[in-house]
N, CA, C, O and CB atoms as a CASP TS submission, in Angstrom:
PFRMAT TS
TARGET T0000
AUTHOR 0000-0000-0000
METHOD Language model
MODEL 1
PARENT N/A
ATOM      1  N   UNK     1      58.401  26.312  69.268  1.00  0.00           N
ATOM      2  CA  UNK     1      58.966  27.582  68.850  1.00  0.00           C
ATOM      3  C   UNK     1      57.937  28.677  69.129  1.00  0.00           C
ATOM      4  O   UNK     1      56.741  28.540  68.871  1.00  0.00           O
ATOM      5  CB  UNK     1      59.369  27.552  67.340  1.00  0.00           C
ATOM      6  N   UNK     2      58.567  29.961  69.766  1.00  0.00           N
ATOM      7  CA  UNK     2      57.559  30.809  70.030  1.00  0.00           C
ATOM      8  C   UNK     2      57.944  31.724  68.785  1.00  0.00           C
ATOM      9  O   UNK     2      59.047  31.930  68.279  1.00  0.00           O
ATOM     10  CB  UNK     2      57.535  31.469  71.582  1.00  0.00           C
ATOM     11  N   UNK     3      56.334  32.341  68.362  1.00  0.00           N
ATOM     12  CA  UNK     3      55.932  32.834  67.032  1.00  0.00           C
ATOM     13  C   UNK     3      55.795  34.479  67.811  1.00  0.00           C
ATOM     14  O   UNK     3      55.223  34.873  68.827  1.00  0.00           O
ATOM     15  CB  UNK     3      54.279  31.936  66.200  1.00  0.00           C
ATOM     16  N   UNK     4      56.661  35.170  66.720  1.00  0.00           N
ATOM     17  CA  UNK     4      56.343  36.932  67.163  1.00  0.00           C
ATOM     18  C   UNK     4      55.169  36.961  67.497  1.00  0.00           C
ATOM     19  O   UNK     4      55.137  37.156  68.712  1.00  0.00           O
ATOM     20  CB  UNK     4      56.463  38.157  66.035  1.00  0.00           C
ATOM     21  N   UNK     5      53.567  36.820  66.829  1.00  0.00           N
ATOM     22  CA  UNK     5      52.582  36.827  66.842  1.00  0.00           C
ATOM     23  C   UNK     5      51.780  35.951  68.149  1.00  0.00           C
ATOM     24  O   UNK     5      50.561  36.034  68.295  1.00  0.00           O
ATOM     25  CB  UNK     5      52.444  36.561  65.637  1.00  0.00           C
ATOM     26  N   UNK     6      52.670  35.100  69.068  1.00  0.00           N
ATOM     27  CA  UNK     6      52.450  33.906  69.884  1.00  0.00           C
ATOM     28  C   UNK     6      50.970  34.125  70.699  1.00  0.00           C
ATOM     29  O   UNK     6      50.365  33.135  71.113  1.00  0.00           O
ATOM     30  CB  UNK     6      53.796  33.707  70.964  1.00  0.00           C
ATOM     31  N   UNK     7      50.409  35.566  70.905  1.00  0.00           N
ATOM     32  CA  UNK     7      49.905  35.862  72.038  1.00  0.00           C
ATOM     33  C   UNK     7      48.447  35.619  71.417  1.00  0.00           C
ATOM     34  O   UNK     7      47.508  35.037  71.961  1.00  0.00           O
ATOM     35  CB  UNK     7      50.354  37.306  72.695  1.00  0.00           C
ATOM     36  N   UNK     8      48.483  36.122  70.327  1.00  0.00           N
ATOM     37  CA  UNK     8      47.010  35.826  69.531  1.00  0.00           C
ATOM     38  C   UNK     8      46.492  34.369  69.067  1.00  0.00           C
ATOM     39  O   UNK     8      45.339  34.131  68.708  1.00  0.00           O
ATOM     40  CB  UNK     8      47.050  36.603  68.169  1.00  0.00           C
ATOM     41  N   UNK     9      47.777  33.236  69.152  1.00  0.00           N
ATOM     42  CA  UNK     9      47.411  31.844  69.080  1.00  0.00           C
ATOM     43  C   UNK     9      47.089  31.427  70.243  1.00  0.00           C
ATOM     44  O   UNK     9      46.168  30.659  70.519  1.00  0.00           O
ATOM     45  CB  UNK     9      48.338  31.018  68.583  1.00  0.00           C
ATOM     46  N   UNK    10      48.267  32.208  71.354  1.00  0.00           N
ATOM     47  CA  UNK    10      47.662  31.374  72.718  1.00  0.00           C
ATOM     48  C   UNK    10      46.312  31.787  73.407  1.00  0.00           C
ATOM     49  O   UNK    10      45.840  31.119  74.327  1.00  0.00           O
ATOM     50  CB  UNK    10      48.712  31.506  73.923  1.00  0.00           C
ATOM     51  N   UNK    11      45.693  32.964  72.899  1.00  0.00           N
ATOM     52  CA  UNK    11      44.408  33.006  73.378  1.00  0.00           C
ATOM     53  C   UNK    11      43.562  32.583  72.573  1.00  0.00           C
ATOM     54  O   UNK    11      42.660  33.393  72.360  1.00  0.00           O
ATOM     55  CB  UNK    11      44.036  34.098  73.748  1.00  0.00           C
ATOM     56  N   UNK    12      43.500  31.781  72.119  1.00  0.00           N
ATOM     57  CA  UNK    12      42.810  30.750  70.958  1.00  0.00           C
ATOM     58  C   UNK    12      42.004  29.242  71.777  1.00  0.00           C
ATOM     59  O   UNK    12      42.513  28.197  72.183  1.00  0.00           O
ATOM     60  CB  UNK    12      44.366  30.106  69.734  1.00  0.00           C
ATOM     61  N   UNK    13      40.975  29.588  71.772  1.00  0.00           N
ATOM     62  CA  UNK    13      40.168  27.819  71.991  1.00  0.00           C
ATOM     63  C   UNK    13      40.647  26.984  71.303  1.00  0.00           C
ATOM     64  O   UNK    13      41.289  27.262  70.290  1.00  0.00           O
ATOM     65  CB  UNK    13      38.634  27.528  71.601  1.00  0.00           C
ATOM     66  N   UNK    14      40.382  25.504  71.813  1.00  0.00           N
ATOM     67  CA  UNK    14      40.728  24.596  70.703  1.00  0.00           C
ATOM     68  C   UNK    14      39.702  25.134  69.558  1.00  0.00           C
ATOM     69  O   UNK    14      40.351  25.667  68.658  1.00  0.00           O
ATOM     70  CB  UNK    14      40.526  22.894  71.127  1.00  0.00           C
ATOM     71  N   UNK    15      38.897  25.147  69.419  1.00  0.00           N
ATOM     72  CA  UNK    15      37.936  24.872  68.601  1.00  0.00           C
ATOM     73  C   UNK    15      38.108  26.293  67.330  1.00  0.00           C
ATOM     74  O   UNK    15      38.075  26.356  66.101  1.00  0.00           O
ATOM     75  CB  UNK    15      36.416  24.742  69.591  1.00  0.00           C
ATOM     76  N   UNK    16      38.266  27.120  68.278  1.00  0.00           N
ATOM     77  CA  UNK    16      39.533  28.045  67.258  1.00  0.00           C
ATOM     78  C   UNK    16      40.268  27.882  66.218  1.00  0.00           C
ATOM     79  O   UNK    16      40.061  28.148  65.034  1.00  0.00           O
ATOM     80  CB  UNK    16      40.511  28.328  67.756  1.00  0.00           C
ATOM     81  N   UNK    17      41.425  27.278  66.926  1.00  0.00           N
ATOM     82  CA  UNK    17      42.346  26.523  66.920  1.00  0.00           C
ATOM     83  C   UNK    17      42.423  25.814  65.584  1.00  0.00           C
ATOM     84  O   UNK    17      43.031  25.985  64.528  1.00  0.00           O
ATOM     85  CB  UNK    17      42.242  25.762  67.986  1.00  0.00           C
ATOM     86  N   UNK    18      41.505  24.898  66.100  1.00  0.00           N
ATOM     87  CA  UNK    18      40.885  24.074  64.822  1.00  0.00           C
ATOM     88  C   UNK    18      40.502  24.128  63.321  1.00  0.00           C
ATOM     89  O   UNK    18      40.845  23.451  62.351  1.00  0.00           O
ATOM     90  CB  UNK    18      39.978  23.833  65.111  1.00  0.00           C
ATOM     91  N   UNK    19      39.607  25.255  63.495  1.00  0.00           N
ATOM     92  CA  UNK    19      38.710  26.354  62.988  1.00  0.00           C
ATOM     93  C   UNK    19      39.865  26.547  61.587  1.00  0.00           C
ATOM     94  O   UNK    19      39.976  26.198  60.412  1.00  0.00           O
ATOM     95  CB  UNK    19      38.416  27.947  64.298  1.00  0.00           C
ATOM     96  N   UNK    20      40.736  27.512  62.853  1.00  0.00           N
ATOM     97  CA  UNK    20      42.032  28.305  61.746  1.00  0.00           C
ATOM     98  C   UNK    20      42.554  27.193  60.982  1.00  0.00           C
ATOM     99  O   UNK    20      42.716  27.431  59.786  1.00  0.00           O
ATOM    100  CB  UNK    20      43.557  29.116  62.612  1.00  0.00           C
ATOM    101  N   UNK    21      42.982  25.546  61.562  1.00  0.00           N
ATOM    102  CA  UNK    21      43.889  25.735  60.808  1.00  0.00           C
ATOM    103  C   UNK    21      43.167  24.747  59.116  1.00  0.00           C
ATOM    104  O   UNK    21      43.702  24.637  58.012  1.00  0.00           O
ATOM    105  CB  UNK    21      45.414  25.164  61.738  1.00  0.00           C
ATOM    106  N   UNK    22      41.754  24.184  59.642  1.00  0.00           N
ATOM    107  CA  UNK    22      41.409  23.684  58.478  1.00  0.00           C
ATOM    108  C   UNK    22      41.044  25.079  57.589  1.00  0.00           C
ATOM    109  O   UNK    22      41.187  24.866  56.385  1.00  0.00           O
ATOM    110  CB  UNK    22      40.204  22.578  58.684  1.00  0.00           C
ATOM    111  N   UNK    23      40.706  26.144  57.832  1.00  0.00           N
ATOM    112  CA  UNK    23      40.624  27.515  57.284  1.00  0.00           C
ATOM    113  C   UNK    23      41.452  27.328  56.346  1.00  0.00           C
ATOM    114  O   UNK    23      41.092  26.923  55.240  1.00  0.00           O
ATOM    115  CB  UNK    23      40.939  28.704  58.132  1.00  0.00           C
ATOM    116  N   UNK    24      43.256  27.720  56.794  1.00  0.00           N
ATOM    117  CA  UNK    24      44.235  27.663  56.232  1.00  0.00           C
ATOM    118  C   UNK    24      44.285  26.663  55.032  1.00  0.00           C
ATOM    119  O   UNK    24      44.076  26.998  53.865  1.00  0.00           O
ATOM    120  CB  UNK    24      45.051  27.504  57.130  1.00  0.00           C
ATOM    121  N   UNK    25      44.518  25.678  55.356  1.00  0.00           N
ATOM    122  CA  UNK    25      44.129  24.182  54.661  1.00  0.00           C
ATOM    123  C   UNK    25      43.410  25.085  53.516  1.00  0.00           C
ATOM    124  O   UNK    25      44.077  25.718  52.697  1.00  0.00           O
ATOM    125  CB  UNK    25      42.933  22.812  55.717  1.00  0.00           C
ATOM    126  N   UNK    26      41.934  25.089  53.533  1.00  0.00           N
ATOM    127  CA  UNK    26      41.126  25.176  52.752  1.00  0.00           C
ATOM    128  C   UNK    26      41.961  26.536  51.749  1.00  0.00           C
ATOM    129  O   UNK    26      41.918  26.448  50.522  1.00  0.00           O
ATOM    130  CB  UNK    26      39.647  25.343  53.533  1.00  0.00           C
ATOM    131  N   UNK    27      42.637  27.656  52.378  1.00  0.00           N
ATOM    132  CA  UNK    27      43.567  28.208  51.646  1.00  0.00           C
ATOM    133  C   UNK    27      44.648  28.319  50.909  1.00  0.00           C
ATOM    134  O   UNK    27      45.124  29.149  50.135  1.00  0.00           O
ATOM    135  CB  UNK    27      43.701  28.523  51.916  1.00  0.00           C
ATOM    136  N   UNK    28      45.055  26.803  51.532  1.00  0.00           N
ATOM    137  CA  UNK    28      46.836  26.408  51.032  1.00  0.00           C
ATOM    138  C   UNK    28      47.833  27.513  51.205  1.00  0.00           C
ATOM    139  O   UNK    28      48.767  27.900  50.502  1.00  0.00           O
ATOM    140  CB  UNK    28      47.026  26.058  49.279  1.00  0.00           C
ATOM    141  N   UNK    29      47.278  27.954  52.519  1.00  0.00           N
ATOM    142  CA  UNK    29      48.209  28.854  53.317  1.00  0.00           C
ATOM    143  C   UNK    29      49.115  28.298  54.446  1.00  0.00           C
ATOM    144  O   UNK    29      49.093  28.398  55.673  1.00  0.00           O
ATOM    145  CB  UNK    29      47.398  29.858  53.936  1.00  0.00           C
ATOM    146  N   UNK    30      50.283  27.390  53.149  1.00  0.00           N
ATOM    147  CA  UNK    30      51.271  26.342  54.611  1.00  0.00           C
ATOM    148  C   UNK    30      52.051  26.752  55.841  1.00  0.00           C
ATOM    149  O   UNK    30      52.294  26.150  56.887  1.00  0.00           O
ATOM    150  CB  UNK    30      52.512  25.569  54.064  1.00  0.00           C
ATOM    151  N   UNK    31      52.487  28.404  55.241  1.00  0.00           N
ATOM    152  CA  UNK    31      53.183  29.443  56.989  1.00  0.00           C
ATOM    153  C   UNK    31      51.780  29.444  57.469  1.00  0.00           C
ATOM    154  O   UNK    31      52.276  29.694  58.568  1.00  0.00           O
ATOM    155  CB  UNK    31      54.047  31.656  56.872  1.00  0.00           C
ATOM    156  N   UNK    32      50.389  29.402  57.726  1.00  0.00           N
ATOM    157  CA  UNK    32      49.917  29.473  58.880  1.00  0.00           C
ATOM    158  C   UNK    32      49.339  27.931  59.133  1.00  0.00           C
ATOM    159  O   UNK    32      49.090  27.441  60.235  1.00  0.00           O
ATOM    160  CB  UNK    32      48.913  30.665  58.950  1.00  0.00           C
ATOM    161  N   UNK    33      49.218  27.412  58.076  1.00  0.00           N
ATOM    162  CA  UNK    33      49.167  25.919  58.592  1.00  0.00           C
ATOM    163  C   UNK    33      50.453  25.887  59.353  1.00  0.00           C
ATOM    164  O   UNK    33      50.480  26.459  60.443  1.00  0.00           O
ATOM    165  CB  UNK    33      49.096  24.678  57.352  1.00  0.00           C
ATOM    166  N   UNK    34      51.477  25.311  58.924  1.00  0.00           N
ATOM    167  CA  UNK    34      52.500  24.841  60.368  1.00  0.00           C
ATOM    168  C   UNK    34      52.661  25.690  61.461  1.00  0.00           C
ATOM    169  O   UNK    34      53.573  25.575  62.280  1.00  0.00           O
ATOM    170  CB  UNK    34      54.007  24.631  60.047  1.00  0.00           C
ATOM    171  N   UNK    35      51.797  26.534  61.485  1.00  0.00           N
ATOM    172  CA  UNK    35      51.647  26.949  63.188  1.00  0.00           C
ATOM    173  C   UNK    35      50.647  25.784  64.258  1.00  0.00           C
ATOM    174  O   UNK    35      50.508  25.579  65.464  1.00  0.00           O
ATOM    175  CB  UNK    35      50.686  28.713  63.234  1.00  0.00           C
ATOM    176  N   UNK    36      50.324  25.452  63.481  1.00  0.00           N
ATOM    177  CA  UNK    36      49.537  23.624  64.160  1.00  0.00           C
ATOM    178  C   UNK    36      49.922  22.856  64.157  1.00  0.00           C
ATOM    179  O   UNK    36      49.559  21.979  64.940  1.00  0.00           O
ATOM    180  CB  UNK    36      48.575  22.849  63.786  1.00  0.00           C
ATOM    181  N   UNK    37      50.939  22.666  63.255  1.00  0.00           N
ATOM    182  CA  UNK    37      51.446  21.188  62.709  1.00  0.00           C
ATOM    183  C   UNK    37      52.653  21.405  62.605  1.00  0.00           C
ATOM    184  O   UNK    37      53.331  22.237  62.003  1.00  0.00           O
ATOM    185  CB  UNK    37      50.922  20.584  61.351  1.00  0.00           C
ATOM    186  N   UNK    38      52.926  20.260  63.496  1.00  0.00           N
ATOM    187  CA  UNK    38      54.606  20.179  64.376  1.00  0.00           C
ATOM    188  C   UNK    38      55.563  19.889  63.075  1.00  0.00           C
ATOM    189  O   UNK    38      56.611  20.514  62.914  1.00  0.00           O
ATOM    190  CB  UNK    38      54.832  18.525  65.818  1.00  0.00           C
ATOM    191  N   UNK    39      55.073  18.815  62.099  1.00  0.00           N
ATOM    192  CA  UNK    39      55.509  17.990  61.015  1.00  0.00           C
ATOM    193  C   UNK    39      55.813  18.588  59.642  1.00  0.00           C
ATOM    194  O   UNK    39      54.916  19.059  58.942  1.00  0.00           O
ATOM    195  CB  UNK    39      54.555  17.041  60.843  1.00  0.00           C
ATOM    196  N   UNK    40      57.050  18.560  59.283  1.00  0.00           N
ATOM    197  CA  UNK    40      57.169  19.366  57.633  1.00  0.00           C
ATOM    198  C   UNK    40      55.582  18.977  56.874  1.00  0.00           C
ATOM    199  O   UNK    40      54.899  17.961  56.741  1.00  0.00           O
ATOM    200  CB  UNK    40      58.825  18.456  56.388  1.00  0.00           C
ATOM    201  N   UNK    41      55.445  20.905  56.358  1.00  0.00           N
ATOM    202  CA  UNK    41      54.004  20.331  55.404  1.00  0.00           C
ATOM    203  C   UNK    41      54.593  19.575  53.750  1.00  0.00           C
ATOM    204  O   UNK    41      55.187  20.403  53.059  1.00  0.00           O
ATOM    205  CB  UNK    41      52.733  22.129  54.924  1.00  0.00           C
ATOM    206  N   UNK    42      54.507  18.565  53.302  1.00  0.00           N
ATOM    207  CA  UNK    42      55.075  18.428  52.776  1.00  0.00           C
ATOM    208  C   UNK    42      54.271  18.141  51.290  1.00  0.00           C
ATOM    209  O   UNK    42      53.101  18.407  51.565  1.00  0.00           O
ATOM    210  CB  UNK    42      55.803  17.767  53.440  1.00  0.00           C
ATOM    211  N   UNK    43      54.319  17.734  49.869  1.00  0.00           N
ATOM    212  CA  UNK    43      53.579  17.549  49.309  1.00  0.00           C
ATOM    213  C   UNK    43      52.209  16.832  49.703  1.00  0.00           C
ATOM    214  O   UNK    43      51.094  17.351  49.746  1.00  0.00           O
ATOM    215  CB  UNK    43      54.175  17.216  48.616  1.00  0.00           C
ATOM    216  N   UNK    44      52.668  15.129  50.061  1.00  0.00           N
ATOM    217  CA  UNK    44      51.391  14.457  50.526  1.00  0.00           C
ATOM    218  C   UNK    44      50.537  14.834  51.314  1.00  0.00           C
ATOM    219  O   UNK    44      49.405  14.379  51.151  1.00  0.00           O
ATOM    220  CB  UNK    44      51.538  13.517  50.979  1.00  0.00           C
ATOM    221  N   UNK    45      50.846  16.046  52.735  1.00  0.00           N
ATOM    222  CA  UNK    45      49.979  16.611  53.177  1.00  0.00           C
ATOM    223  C   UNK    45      49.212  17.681  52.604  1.00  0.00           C
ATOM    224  O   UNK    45      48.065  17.961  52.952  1.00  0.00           O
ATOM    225  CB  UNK    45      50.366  16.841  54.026  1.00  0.00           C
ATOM    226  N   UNK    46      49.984  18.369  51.567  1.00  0.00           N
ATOM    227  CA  UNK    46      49.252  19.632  50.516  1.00  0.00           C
ATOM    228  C   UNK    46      48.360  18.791  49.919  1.00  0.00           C
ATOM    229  O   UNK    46      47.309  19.051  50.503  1.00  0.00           O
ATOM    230  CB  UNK    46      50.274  20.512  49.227  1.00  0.00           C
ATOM    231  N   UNK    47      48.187  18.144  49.305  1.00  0.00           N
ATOM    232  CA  UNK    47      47.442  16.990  48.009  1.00  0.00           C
ATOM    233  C   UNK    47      46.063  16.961  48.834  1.00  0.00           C
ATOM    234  O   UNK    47      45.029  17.474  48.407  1.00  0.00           O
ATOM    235  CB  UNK    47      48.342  14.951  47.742  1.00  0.00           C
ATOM    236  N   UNK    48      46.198  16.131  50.379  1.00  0.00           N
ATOM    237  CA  UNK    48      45.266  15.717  51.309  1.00  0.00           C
ATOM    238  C   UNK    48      44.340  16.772  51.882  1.00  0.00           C
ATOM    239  O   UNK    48      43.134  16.575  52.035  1.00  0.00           O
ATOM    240  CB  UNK    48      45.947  15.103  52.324  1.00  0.00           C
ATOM    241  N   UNK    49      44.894  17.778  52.158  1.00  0.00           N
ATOM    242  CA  UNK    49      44.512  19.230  52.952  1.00  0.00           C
ATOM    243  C   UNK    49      43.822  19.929  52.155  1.00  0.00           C
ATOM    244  O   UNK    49      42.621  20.201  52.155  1.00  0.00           O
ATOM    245  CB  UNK    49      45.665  20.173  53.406  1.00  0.00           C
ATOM    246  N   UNK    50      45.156  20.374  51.059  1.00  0.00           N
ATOM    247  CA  UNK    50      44.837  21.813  50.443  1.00  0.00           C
ATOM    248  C   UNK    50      43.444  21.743  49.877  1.00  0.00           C
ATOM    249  O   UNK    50      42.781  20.827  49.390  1.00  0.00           O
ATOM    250  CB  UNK    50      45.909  22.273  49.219  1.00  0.00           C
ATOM    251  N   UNK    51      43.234  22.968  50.096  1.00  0.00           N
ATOM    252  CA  UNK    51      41.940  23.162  49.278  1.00  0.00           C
ATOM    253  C   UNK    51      40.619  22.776  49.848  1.00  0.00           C
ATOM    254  O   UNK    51      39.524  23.209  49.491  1.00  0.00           O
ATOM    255  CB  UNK    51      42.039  22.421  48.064  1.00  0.00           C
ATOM    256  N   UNK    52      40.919  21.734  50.967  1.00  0.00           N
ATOM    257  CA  UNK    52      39.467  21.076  51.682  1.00  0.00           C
ATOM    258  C   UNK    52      38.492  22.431  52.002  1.00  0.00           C
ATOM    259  O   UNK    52      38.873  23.554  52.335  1.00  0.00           O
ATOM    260  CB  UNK    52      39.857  20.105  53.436  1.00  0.00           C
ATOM    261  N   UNK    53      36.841  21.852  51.747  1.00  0.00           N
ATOM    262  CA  UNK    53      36.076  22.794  52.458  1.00  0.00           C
ATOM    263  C   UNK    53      35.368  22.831  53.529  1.00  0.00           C
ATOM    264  O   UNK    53      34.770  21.763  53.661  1.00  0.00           O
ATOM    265  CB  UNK    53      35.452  23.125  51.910  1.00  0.00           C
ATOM    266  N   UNK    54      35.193  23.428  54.204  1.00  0.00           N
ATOM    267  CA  UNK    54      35.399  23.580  55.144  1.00  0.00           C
ATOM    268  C   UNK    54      33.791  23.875  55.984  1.00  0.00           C
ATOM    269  O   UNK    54      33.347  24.982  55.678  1.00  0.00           O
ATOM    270  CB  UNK    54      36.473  24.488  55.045  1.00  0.00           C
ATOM    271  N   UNK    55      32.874  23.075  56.971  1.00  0.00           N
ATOM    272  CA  UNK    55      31.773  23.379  57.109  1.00  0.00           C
ATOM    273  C   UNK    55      31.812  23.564  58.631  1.00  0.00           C
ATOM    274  O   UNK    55      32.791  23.895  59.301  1.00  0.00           O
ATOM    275  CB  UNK    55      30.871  22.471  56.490  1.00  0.00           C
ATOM    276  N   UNK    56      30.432  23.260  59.104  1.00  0.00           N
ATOM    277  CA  UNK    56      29.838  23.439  60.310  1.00  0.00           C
ATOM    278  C   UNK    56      29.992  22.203  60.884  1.00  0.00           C
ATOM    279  O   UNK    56      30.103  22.147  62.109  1.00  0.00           O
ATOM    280  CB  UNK    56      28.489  23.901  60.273  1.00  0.00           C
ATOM    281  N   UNK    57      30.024  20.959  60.064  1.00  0.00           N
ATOM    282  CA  UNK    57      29.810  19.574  61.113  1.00  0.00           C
ATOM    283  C   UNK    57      31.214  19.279  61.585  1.00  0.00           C
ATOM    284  O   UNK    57      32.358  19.519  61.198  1.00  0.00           O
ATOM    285  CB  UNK    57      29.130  18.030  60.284  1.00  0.00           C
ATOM    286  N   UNK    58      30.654  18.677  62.551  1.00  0.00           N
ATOM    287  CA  UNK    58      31.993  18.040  64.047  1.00  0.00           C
ATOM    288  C   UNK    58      32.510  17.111  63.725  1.00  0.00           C
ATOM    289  O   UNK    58      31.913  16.077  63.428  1.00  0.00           O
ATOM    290  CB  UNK    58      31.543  17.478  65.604  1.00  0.00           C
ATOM    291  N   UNK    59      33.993  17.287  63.702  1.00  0.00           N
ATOM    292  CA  UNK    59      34.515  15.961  63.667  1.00  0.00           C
ATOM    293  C   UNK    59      35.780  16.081  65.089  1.00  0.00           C
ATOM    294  O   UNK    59      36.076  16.867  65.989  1.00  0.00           O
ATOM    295  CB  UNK    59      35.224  15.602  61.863  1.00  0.00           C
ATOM    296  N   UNK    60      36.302  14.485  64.442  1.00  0.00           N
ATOM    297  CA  UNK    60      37.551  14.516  66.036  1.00  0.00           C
ATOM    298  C   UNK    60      38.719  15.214  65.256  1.00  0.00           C
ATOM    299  O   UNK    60      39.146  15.046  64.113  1.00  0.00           O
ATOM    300  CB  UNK    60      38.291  12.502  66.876  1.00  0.00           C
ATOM    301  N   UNK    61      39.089  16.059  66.277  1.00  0.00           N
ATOM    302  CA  UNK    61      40.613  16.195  65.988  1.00  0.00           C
ATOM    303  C   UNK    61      41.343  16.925  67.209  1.00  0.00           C
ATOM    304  O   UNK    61      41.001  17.892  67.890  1.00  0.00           O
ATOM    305  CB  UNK    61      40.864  17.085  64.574  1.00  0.00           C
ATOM    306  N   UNK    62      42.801  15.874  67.241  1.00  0.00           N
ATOM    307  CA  UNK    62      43.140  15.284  68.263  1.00  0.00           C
ATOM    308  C   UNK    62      44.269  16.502  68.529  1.00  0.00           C
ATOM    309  O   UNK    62      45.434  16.450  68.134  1.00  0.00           O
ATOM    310  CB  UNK    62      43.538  13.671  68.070  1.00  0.00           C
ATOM    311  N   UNK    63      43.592  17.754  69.386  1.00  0.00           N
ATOM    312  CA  UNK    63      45.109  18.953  69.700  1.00  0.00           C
ATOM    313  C   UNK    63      45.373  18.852  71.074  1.00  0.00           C
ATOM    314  O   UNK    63      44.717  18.242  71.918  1.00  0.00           O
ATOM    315  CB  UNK    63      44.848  20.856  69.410  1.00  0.00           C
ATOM    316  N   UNK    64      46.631  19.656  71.247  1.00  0.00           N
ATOM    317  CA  UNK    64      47.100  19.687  72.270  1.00  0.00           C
ATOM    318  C   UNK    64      48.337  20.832  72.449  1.00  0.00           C
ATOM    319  O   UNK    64      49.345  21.125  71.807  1.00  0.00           O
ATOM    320  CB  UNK    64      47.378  18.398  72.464  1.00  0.00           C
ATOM    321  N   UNK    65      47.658  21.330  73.738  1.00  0.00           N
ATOM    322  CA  UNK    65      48.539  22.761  74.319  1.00  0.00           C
ATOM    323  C   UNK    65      49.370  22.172  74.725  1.00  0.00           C
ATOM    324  O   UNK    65      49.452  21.241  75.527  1.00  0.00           O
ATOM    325  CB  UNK    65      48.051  23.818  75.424  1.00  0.00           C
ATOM    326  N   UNK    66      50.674  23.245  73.620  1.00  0.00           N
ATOM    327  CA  UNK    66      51.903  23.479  74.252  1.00  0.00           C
ATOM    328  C   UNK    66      52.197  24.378  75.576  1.00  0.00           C
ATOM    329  O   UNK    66      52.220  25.602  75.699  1.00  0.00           O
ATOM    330  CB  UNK    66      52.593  23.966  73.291  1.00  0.00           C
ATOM    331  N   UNK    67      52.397  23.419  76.452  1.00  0.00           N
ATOM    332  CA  UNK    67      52.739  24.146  78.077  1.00  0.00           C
ATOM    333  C   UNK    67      54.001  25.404  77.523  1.00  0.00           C
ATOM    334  O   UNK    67      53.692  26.438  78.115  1.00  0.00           O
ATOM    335  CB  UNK    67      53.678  22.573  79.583  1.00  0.00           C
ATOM    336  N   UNK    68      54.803  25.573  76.956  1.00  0.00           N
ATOM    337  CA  UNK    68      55.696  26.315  76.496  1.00  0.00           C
ATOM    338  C   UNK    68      55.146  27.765  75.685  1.00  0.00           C
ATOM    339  O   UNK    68      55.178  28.871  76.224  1.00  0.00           O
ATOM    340  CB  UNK    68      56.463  25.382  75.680  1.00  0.00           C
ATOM    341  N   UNK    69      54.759  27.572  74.616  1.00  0.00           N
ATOM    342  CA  UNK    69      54.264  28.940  73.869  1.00  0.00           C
ATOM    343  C   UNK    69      52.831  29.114  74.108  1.00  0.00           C
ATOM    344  O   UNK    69      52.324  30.131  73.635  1.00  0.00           O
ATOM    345  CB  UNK    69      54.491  28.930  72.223  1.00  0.00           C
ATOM    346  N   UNK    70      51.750  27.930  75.058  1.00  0.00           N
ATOM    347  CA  UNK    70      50.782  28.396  75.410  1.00  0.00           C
ATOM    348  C   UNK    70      49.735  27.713  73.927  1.00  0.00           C
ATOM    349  O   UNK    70      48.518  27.530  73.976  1.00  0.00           O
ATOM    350  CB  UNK    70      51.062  30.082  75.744  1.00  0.00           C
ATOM    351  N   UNK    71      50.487  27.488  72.913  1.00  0.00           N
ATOM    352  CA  UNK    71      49.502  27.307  71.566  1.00  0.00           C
ATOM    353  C   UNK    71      49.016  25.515  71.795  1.00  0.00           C
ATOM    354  O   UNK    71      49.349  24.607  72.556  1.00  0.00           O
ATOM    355  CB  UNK    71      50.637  27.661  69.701  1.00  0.00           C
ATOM    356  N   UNK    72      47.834  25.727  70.388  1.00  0.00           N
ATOM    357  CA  UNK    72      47.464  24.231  70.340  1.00  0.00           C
ATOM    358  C   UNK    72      47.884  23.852  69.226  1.00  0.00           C
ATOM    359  O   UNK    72      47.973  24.670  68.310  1.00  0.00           O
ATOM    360  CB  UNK    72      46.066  23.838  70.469  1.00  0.00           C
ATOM    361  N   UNK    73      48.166  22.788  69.085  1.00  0.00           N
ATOM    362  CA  UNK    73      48.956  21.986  67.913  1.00  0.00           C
ATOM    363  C   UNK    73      48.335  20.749  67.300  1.00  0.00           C
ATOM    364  O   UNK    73      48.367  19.890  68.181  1.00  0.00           O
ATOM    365  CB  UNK    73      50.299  21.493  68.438  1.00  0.00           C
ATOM    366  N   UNK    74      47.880  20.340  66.393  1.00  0.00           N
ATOM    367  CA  UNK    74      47.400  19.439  65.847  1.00  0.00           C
ATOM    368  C   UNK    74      48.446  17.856  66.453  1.00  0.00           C
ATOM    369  O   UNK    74      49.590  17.539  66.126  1.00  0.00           O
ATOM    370  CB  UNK    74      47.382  19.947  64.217  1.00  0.00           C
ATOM    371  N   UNK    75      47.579  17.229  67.306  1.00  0.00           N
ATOM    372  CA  UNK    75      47.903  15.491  67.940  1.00  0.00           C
ATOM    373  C   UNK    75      47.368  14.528  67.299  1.00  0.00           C
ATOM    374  O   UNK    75      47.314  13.396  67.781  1.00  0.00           O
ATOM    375  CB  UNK    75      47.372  15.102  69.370  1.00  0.00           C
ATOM    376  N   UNK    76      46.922  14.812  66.187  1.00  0.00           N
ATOM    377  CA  UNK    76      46.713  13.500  65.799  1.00  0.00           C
ATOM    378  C   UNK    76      44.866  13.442  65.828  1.00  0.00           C
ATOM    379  O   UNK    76      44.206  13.970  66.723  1.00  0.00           O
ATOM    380  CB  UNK    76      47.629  12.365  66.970  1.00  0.00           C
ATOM    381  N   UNK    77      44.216  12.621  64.546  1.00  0.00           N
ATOM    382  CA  UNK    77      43.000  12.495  64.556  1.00  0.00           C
ATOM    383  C   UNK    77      42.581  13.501  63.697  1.00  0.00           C
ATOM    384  O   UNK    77      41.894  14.441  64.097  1.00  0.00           O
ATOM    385  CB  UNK    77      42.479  12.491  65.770  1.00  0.00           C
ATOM    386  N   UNK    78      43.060  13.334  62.177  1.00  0.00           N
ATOM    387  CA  UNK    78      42.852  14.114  61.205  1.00  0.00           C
ATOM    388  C   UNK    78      41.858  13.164  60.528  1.00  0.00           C
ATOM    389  O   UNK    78      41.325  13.482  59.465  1.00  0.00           O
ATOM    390  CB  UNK    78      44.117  14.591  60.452  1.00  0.00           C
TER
END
């Protein structure tokens, strides 16, 4: 789905990308979380997410550009 706002996600790095949406997460802000996440946010993912904090160290997580709206989307490797 392309988002009014689409142009400011698609010029987004993964790492951006990323960035924003554990941001969000850490906000329990679920309209900009499911701009990553294809999947209803649903309680069990609020419980898991919400609220996490959020640092500097690297981990995997598994995105992938939509050829369509240009955005990256959370694939897996949470």
């Amino acid at each position: 789905m392309t988002l009014p706002d689409n142009e400011k996600y698609a010029a987004m790095t993964a790492q951006q990308a990323a960035r924003a949406f554990f941001e969000a997460c850490a906000r329990e802000d679920w309209i900009e979380v499911q701009k990553f996440w294809r999947m209803p946010v649903d309680d069990r993912f609020k419980q898991y997410l919400g609220g996490i904090e959020t640092s500097e160290k690297k981990h995997g997580l598994g995105l992938k550009k939509d050829g369509k709206t240009g955005r990256w989307h959370i694939d897996g490797g949470i």
